[in-house]
C-alpha positions in Angstrom: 40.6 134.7 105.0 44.2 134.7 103.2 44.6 135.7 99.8 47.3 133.7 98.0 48.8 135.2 94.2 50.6 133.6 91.8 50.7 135.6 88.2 47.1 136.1 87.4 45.7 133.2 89.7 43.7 134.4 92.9 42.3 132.0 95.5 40.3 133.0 98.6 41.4 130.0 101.2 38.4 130.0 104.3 41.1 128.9 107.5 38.7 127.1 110.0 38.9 125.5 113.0 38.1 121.6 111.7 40.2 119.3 109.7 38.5 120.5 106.5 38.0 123.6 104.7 36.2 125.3 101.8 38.1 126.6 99.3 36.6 128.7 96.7 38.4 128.3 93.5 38.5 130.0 89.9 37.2 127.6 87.0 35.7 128.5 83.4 32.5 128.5 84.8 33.1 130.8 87.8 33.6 130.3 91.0 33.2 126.9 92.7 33.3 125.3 96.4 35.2 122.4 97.4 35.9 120.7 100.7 39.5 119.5 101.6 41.3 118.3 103.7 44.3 119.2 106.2 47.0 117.2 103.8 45.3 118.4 100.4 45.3 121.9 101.7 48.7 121.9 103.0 50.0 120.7 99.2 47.5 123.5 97.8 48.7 126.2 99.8 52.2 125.3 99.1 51.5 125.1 94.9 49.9 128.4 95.1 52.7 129.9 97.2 54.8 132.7 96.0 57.6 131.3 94.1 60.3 132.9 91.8 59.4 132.7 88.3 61.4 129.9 87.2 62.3 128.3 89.9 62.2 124.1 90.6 61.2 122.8 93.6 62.7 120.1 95.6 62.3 117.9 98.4 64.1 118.1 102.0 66.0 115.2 103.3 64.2 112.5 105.2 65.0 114.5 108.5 64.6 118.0 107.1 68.2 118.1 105.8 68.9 121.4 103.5 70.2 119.5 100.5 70.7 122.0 97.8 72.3 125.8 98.3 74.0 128.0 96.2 77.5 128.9 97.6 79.9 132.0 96.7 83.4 132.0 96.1 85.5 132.3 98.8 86.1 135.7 100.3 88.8 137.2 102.4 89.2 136.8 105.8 92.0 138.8 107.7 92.5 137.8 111.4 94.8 137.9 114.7 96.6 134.9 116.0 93.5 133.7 117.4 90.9 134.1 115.6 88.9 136.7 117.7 89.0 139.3 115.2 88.1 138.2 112.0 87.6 141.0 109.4 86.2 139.1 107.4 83.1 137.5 109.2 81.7 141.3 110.0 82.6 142.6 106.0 79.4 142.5 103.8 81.2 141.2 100.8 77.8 140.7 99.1 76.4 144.1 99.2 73.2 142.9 100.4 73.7 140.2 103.5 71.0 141.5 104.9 68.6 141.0 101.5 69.2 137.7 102.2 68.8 136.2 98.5 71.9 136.5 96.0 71.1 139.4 93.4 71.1 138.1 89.7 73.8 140.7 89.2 75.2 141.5 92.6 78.7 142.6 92.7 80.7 142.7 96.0 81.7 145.6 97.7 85.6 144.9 96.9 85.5 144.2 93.0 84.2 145.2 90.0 82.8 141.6 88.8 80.0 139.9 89.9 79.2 137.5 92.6 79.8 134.0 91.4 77.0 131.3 93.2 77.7 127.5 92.4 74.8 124.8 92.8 76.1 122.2 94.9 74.2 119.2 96.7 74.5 118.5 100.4 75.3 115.3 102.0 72.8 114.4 104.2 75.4 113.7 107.3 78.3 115.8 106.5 76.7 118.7 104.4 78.9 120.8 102.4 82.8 120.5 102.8 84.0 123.9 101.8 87.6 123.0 102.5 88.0 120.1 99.8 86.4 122.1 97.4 88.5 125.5 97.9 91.7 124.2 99.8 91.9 128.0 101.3 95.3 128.8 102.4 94.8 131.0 104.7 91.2 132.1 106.8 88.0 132.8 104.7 84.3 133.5 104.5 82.1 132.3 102.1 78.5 132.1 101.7 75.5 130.2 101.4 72.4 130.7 99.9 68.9 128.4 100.0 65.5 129.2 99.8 62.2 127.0 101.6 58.8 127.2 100.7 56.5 126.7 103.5 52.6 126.0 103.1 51.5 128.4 106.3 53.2 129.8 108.8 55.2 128.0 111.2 57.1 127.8 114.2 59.9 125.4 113.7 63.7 124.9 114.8 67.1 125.4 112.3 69.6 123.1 113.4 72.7 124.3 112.3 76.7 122.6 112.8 79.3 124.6 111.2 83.4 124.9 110.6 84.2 127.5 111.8 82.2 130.2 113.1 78.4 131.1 111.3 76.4 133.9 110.6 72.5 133.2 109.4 70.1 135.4 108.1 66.7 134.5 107.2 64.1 137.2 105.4 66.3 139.5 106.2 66.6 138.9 109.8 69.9 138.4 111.7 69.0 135.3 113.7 72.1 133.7 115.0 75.4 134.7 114.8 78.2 132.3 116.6 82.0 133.3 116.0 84.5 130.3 117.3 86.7 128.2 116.4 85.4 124.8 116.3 84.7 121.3 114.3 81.6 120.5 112.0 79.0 118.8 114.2 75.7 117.8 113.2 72.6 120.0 115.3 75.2 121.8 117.3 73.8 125.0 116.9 69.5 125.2 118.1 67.7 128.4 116.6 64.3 128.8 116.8 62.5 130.3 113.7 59.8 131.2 112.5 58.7 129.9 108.7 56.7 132.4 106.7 53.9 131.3 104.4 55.8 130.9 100.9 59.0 131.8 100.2 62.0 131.9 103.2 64.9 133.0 101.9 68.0 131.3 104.4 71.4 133.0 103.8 74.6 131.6 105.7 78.1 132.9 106.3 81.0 131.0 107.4 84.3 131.5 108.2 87.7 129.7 108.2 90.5 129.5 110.5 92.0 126.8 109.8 91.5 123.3 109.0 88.5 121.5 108.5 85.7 123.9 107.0 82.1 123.1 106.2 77.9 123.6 107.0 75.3 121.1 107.6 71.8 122.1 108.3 68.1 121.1 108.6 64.8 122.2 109.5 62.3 121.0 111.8 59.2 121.4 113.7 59.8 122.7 116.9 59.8 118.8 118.8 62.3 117.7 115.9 59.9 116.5 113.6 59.5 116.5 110.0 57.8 119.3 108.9 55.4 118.4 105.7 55.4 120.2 102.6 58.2 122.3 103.6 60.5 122.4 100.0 63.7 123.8 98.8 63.2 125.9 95.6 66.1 127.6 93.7 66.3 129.9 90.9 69.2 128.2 88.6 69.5 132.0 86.8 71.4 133.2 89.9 74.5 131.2 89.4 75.7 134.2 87.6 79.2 134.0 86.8 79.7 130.0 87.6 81.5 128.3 85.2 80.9 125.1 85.7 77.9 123.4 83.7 76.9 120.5 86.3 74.7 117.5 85.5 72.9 118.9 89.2 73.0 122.2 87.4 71.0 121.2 83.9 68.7 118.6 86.0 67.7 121.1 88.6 67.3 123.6 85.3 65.8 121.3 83.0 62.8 121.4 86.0 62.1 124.9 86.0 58.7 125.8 85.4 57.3 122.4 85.3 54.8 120.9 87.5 55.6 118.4 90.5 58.1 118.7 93.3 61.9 117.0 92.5 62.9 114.0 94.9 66.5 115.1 96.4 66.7 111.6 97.7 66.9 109.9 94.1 68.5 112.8 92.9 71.6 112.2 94.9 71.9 108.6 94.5 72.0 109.0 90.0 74.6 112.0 90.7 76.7 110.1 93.0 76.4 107.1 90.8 76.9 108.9 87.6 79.9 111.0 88.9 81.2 107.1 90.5 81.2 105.8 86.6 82.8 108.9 84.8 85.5 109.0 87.4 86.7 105.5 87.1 85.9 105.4 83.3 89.7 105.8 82.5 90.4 102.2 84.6 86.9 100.6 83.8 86.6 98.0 80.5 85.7 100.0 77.2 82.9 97.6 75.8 81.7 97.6 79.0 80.9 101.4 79.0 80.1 101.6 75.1 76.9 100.1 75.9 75.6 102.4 79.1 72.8 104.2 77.9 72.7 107.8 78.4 70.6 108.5 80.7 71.0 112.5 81.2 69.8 113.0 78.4 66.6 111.2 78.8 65.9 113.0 82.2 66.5 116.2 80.7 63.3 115.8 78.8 61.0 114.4 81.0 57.4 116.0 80.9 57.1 116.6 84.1 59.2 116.7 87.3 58.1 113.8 88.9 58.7 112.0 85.6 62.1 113.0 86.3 61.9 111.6 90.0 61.1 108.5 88.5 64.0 107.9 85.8 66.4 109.2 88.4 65.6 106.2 90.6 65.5 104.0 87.4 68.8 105.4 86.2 70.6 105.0 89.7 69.4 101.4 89.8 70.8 100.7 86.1 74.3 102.5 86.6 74.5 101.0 90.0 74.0 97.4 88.5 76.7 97.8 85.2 79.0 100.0 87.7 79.2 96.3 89.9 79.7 94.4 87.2 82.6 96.9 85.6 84.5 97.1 89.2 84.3 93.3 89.8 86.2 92.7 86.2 88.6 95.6 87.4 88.9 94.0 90.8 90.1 91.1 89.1 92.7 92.5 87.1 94.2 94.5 90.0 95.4 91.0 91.4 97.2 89.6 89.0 99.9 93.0 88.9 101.3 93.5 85.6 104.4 96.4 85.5 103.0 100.2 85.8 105.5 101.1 82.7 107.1 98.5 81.0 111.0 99.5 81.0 114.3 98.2 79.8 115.3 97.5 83.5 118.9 97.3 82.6 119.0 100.4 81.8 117.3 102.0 84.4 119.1 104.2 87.4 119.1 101.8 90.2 120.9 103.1 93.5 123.5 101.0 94.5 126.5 101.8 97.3 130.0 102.8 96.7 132.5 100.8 96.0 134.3 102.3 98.9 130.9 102.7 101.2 129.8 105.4 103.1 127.0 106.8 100.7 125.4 106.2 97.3 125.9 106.7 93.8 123.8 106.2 90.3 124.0 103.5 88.0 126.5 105.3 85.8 129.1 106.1 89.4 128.0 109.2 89.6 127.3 110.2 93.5 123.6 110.3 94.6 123.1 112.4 97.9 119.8 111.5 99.6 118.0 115.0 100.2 114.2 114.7 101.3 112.0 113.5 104.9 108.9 111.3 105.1 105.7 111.7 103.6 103.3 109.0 103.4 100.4 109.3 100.5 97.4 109.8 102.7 98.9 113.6 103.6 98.3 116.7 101.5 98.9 117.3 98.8 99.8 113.2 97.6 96.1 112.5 98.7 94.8 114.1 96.3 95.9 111.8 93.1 94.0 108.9 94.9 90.9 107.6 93.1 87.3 107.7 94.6 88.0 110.9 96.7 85.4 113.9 96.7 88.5 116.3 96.2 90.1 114.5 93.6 92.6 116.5 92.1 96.0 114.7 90.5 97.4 117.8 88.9 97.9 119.2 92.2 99.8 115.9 93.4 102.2 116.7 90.2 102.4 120.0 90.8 103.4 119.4 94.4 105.8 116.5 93.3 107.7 119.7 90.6 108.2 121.7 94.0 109.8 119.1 95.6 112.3 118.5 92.4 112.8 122.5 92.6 113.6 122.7 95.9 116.7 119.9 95.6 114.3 117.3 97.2 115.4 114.0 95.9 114.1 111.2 98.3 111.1 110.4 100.1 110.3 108.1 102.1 106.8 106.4 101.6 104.9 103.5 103.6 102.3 102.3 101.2 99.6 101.5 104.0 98.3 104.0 106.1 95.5 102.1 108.5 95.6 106.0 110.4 92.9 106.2 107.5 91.5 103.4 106.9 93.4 103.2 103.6 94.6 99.0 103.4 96.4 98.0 100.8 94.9 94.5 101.0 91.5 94.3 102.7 90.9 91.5 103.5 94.5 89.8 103.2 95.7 88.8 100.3 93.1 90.7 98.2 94.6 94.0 96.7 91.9 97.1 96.9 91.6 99.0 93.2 91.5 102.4 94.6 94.4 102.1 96.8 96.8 100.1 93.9 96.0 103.0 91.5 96.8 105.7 94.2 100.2 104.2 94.7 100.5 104.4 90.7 100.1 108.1 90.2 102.1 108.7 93.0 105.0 106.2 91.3 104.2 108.4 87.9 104.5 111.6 89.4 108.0 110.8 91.3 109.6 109.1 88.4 108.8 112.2 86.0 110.3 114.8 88.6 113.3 112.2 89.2 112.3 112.1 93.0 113.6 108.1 94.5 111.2 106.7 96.9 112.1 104.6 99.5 109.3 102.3 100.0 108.3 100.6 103.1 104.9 97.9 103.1 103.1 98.9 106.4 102.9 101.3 109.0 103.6 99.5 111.9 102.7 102.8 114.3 99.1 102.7 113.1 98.9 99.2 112.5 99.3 98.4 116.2 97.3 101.7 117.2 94.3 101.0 115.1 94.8 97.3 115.7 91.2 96.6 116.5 90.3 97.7 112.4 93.5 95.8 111.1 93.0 92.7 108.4 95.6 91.2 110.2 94.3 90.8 112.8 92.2 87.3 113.5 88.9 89.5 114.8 88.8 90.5 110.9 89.5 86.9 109.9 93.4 87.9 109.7 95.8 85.3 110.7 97.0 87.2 113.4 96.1 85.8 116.8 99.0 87.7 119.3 101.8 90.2 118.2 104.3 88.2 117.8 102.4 85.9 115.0 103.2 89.3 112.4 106.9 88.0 112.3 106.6 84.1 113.4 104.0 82.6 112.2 104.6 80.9 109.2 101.1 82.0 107.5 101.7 85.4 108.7 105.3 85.2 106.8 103.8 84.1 103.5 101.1 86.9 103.1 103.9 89.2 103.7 105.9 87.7 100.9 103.1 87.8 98.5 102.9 91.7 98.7 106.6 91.8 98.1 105.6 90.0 95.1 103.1 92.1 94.2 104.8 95.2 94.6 107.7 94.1 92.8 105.7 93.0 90.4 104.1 96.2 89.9 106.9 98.8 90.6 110.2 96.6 91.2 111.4 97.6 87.7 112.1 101.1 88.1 114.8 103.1 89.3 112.2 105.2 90.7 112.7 103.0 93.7 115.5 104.0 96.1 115.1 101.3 98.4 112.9 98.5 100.4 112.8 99.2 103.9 111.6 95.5 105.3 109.7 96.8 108.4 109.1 100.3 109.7 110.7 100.0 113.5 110.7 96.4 113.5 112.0 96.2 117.1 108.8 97.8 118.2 105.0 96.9 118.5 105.1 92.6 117.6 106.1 91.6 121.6 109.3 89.7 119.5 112.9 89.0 120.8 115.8 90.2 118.9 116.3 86.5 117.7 113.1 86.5 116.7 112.9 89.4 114.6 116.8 88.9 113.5 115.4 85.3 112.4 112.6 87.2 110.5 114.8 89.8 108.8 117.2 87.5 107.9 114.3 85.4 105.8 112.6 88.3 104.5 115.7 90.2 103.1 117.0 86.9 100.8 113.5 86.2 99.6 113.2 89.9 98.9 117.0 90.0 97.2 116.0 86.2 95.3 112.8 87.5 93.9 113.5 90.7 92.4 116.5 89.2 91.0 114.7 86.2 89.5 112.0 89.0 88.3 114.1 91.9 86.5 117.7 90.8 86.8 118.5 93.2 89.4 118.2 94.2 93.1 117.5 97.6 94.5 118.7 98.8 98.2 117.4 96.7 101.1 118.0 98.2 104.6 115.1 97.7 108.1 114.8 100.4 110.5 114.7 100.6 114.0 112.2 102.3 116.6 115.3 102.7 119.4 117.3 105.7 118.2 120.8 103.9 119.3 120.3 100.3 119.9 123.0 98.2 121.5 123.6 94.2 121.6 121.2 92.0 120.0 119.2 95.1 118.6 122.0 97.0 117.4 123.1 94.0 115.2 119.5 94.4 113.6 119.7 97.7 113.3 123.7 98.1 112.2 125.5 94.7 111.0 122.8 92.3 109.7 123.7 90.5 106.6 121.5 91.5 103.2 121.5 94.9 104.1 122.7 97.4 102.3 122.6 100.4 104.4 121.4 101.3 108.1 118.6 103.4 109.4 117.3 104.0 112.6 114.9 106.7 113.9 116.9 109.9 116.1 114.4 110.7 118.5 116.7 111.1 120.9 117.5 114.5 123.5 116.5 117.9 122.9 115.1 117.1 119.0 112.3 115.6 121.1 110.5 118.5 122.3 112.6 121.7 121.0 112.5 125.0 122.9 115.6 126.8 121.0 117.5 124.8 118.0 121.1 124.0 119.1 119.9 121.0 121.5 118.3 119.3 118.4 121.7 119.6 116.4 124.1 118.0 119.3 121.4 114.9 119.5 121.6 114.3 116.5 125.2 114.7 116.0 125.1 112.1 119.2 123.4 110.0 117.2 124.7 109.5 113.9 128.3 109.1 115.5 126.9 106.5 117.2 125.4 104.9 114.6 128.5 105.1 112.4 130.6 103.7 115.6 128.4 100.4 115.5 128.8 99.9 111.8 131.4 97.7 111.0 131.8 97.7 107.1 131.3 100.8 106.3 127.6 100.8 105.1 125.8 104.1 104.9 123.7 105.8 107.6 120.5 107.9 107.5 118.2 108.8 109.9 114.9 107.7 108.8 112.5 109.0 111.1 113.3 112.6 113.4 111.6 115.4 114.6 109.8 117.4 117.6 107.8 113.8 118.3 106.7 114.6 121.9 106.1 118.4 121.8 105.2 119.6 118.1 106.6 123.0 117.3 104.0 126.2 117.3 106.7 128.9 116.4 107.2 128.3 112.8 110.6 130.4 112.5 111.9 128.1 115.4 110.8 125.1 113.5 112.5 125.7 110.3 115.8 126.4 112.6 115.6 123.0 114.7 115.2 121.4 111.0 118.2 123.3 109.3 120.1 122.7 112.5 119.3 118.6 112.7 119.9 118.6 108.8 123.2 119.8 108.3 124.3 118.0 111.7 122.9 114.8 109.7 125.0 115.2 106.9 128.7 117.0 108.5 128.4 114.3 110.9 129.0 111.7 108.5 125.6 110.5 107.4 124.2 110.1 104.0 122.4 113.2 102.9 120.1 115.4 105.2 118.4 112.7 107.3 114.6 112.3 107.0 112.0 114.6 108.9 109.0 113.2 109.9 106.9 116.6 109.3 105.2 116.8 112.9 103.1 119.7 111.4 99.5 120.3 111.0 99.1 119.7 107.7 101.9 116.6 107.7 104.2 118.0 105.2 107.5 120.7 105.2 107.6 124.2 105.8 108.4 126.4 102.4 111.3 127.2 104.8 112.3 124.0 105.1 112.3 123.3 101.6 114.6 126.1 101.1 116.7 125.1 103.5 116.7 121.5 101.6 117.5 123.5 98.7 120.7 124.9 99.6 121.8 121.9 101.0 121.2 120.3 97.6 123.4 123.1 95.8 126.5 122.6 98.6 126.3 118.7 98.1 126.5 119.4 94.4 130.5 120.5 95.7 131.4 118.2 97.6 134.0 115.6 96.0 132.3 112.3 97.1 135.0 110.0 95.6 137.4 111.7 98.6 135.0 111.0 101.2 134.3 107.5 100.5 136.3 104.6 102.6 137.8 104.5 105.9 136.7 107.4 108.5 139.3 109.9 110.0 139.4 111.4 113.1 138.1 114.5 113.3 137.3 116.9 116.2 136.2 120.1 116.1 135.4 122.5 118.3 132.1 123.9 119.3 131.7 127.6 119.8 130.2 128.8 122.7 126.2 128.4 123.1 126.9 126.6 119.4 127.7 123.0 117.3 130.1 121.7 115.8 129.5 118.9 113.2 132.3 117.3 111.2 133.2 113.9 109.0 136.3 113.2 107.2 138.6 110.5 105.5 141.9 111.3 105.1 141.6 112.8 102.0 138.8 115.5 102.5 136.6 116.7 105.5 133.2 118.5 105.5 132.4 120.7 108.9 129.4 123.0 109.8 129.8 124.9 112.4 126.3 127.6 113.9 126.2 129.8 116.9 123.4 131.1 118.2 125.0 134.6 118.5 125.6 137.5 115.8 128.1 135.8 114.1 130.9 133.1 114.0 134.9 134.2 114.0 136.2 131.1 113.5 136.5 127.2 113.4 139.1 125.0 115.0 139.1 121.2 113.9 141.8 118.4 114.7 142.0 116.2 112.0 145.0 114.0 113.0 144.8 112.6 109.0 144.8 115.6 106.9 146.7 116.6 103.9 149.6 118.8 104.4 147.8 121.6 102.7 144.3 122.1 102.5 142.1 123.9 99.9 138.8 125.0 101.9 135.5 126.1 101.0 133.4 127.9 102.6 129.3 128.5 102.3 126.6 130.0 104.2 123.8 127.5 105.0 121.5 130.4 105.5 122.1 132.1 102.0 123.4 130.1 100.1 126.3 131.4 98.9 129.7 130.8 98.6 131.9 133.6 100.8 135.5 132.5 101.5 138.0 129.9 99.9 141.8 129.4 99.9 144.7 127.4 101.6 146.1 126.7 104.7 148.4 124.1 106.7 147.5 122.5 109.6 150.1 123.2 112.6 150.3 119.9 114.6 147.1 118.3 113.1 145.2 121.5 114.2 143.7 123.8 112.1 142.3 127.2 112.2 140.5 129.3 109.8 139.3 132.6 110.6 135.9 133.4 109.5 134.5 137.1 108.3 131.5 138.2 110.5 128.3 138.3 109.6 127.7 134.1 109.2 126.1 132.1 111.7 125.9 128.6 109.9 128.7 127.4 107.6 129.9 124.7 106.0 133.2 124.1 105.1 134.8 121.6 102.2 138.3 120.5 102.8 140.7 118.9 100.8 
């Protein structure tokens, strides 16, 4: 015989051995006999289970997924190199881990204010991503807290996949612990537990190392079945210290204390269809959403909770419906492109090349030094302005866009397809996606407010051909691409690709914001085409692209195509180097040492090797820059060494004659810069800001210098001015010694130290028989030197 409480209630439950039992129950007459069965007394049992005072009851997912938790703030986790010892993951941060329930006024052990819990909903496949919601920079712990309500007493299994290691206490009871580094994987983790009759409270701790970081869990019985009338209940009074007033928040609350059990199924399909509509409100039609009823507030006062259950699926059917309708109509504006910002495009800051070649300059003549690397939208932080994502958060996209402006950045060079990610631009062809067309805005928004050019480029041909099999191109998708070469022969093929030229010079073509097109990322790779064939297809592409933006707005910015072989010769090198209609050269440097970089002097001479090869195949002086470079076959672990090798291959870039710093491809985990290397970008910003362009424009000089021992020497000149860097890998430089068989008969020279930046030496000297010699005071080991 079990006695069951709940406030002044008592019921005496006879357990026997058949399918049905007598229960003797309370009534205004006295005590009465029924007989019941199993089911009925299973939902009994479970009504007149202990449950906090307050609390609402919900349903399980349809495989005994643990839908709804309460989760902390993140805490600290200090750690090694390797994650073995992570302080963190053993500190009770709570106070009362082993309680197992968050206190309504818990404090933790390192602070005087109290433990903040948040409500949050669970996806049934991918649980709770902690990492989008906190972005931690660094390893952390952070809990969550859930508590089931079981009808008897029963064996049953937690499944349990976590990122990164777990801790999980239930009633109190340690009952796994699992620290490792490792991705989230649904059931990976098999604990046997044992349910309580009534209340089980299930507290988890996880930790982060680094990337990904999340929990997914469920219960079931112990042959992975659903367990029946097992619930999730949760006291909405012990989010103390959560700001955030959610619509899952005032539902959940708005069912405390009333009778019936809240479906999590229809729950989740009005919040994610609710949250779908306020996001895109801002790009949806205005009548349109004058007229959706509001429907939160009619669920909010529902009688009872499974009235609730009801409007929720009634509400996620209505939203669902007008949400359709309002995306179709927005579909259909998104293809007919109208300007982002409507500009007086002759008076915007286009680009454009010297008179005299060699490197760029504004609209106005002033010089424009290109200082930046690659970074495509779909990396952090430019992800996070794109529409429809869970972590949606545009203000860090500007703020990260501000850091680049502060730390002299000035280009960036962007492909606006990304099929690494799924994210198509036009899917199927010829039919432009919302959500990706509005991503590209904000990012367009950002870079013109913080005066950062963007040198666009319309597919990823690396990914393309790698994730061929999900492509719209190709003809298994219904593209109109049948073999490789059909993406630059085919006459169809050729026509969709003009049509996004239209349509993103339609959209963006207007603004000076744009640097340059770049035709075709490495368009001597991945299409099985002859030179001729791609020369034939570059030749077509650049005058259409040059005739319409001229017929558009009146005016043409840069053109230039890129190539995957670092120094091409013959037919290739005349793509990559001399074609006609374009305005400067790019190819990508992975070439030598810069490949897979053990110390950061090899890096430097490749790439020295291979901008003075470039500028030996140019033939009308047209600028150089080395669009793609970096450690592509061995990424660098050794941080300090990476931010050398990028300084190194930077300033090599630029003393070696091309224009600006040359563009990393951030071969990092996330794909973006260093701070280091952003400082490093920053002084090279403040020397360029020196350098007296109008001298350095026109025919090359020779120029030789030498390199000192273990070291580089880089060094470019007309015969009017020279800029040199010279690093050793020792304690310090003494000197340099360049021939410049065209220099002045007296030089002023300038000298700065890369690594500072500062300015440490200047004065006058003559060369003796074209040579010259400056001494330099110890204590440098990277300058750069201006003379004129």
């Amino acid at each position: 015989m079990a006695i069951v409480e709940e406030g002044r209630a008592t019921a005496r439950i006879g357990i026997a051995r058949s399918c049905n039992h007598t229960l003797c129950v309370p009534n205004s007459g006295g005590l009465k006999m029924k007989t019941i069965s199993q089911i009925q007394l299973s939902i009994l049992l479970l009504t007149l289970c202990v449950i906090p005072t307050g609390a609402a009851k919900l349903t399980l997912g349809s495989e005994g997924e643990i839908l709804v938790w309460l989760i902390s703030k993140p805490f600290p986790n200090p750690t090694d190199k390797d994650f073995a010892n992570c302080k963190g993951f053993d500190t009770d941060y709570l106070g009362y881990e082993a309680k197992s329930a968050p206190n309504l006024y818990g404090k933790p052990t390192t602070g005087s204010q109290p433990a903040s819990w948040e409500l949050v909903l669970a996806d049934p496949m991918t649980g709770i991503d902690f990492a989008k919601r906190y972005r931690p920079k660094g390893s952390a712990v952070v809990y969550a807290f859930t508590s089931l309500v079981s009808p008897s007493e029963t064996d049953a299994l937690l499944l349990i996949g976590s990122d990164d290691g777990i801790k999980v206490w239930l009633n109190g009871n340690l009952v796994h612990n699992k620290h490792q580094t490792r991705g989230l994987k649904r059931d990976e983790d098999e604990i046997p537990i044992t349910l309580k009759q009534g209340e089980n409270r299930l507290l988890c701790k996880v930790d982060q190392h680094y990337g990904g970081w999340g929990l997914i869990a469920r219960v079931t019985s112990r042959n992975h079945t659903k367990i029946d009338g097992l619930l999730t209940v949760l006291d909405v009074r012990l989010m103390h210290g959560s700001t955030r007033e959610s619509a899952l928040r005032k539902i959940i609350g708005a069912c405390d204390g009333k009778p019936g059990v809240l479906d999590t199924a229809s729950l989740s399909r009005y919040l994610q269809i609710s949250s779908k509509l306020e996001f895109w409100k801002p790009w949806l039609d205005k009548k349109s959403l004058q007229n959706v009823p509001n429907w939160l507030d009619r669920l909010l006062n529902a009688k009872t909770v499974d009235a609730t259950s009801s409007l929720l699926n009634k509400a996620a059917l209505d939203l669902t419906e007008r949400f359709d309708t309002m995306w179709s109509s927005l579909c259909e504006r998104i293809q007919n492109p109208k300007p982002l910002i409507s500009t007086d495009v002759a008076a915007e800051d286009y680009i454009r090349v010297a008179e005299e070649g060699r490197y760029f300059v504004h609209a106005d003549g002033r010089f424009f030094t290109p200082i930046g690397y690659n970074h495509n939208p779909d990396w952090t932080p430019l992800h996070y302005c794109a529409p429809g994502i869970s972590d949606y958060d545009p203000k860090a996209t500007e703020q990260f866009f501000r850091h680049l402006r502060d730390s002299g950045v000035n280009l960036i060079r962007m492909m606006v397809e990304f099929p690494a990610g799924g994210h198509f631009m036009e899917n199927p062809i010829g039919t432009y996606r919302p959500e990706h067309v509005l991503w590209l805005d904000a990012i367009f928004r950002y870079a013109r407010k913080y005066d950062i050019r963007l040198m666009i480029t319309p597919y990823d041909t690396f990914w393309m051909n790698h994730r061929w099999e999900e492509n719209p191109f190709n003809a298994k998708n219904g593209g109109p691409v049948q073999k490789k070469s059909d993406f630059l022969t085919k006459p169809e093929v050729i026509e969709a690709q003009k049509r996004r030229w239209r349509y993103i010079i339609d959209r963006w073509g207007n603004l000076g914001t744009v640097f340059a097109w770049e035709l075709l990322n490495e368009a001597d790779y991945w299409w099985e085409a002859s030179p001729q064939e791609v020369i034939k297809w570059a030749n077509e592409m650049s005058n259409y692209v040059r005739e319409y933006e001229k017929a558009r707005w009146g005016r043409n910015h840069l053109i230039t195509i890129s190539t995957g072989r670092p120094m091409p010769a013959d037919a290739w090198g005349t793509l990559a180097y001399r074609l006609q209609g374009i305005d400067f050269a790019t190819t990508h440097l992975y070439i030598g040492a810069s490949n897979a970089p053990d110390e950061p002097i090899g890096p430097a001479l490749a790439e020295r090797q291979g901008v003075i090869y470039a500028l030996s195949q140019i033939t009308d002086n047209r600028p150089y820059i080395d669009g793609e470079n970096g450690p592509i076959n061995r990424w660098i672990a050794d941080e300090n060494l990476d931010n050398e090798v990028f300084h190194n291959m930077s300033w090599a870039h630029l003393a070696s004659g091309g224009a600006g710093s040359g563009l990393r491809w951030p071969y990092r985990g996330p794909h973006h810069l260093t701070e280091g290397m952003f400082r490093h970008l920053y002084r090279m910003s403040k020397f360029v800001q020196a350098v007296p362009w109008e001298k350095m424009t026109g025919a090359p000089a020779e120029i030789r210098a030498s390199d000192p021992e273990g070291g580089v020497t880089c060094a470019t000149a007309t015969d009017r001015c020279a800029i040199v860097w010279i690093a050793t890998p020792s304690e310090s430089l003494d000197k340099v010694t360049a021939s410049w068989t065209a220099s002045p008969p007296s030089i002023h020279y300038r000298c700065y130290d890369t690594k500072t930046g500062k300015w440490f030496l200047s004065g006058q000297l003559s060369p003796k028989d074209g040579t010259i010699t400056l001494s330099l005071p110890r204590g440098h080991t990277s300058v750069a030197i201006i003379m004129e």
